[in-house]
N, C-alpha and C positions, 0 to 999 in steps of 0.2 A: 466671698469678696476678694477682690482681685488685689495685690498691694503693690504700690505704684514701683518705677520702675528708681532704680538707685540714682541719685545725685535731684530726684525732681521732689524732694520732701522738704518744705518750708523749715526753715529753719527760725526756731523765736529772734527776735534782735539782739537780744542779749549772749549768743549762740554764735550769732555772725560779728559780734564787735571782737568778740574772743577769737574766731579764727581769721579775722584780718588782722588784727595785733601779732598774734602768732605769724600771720602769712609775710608780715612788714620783716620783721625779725629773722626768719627765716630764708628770705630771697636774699638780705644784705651779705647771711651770712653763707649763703651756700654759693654766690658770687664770688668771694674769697677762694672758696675750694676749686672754681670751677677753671680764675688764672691758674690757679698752683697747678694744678693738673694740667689744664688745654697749652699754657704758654712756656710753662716750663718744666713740663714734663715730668711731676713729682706723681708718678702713680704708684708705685712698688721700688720698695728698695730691698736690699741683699743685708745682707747682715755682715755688715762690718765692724759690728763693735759700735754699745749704746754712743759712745762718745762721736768718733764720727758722723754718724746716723744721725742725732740730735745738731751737730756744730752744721750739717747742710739741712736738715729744718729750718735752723734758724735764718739761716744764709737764703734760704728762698723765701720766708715770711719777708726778712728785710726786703727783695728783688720785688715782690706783691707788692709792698707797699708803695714803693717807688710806683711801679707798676698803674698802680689804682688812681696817686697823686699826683699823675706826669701833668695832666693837664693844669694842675693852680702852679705847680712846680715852676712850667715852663711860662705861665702869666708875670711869673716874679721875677724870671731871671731878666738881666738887663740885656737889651736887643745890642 
């Protein structure tokens, strides 16, 4: 008996509600990573000392978030 070919095996509903839950969770968050890296260029750092290394983490988390929230950002500000 021949076994079917990967990705074509029924999965039960209870099987699929789990890896759409997961799949929601996972795109929002792998979105995040995906400015940090493409927009500003956070792929590899050097070792300069946890302290700096950490003070421009954070400095691009802040930049991301800007980043993510320009658009309600700029609905709010006054024309």
């Amino acid at each position: 008996m021949k076994r079917p070919r990967w990705g074509r095996i029924k999965l039960p509903k209870a099987e699929r509600a789990k890896n759409r839950t997961k799949s929601r969770v996972r795109s929002k968050v792998e979105h995040v990573f995906a400015v940090m890296k493409l927009k500003f260029g956070f792929v590899k750092l050097r070792f300069r000392g946890l302290k700096k290394n950490a003070t421009q983490l954070f400095a691009v988390c802040a930049l991301v978030n800007l980043y993510l929230a320009r658009k309600k950002l700029l609905l709010l500000a006054p024309a």
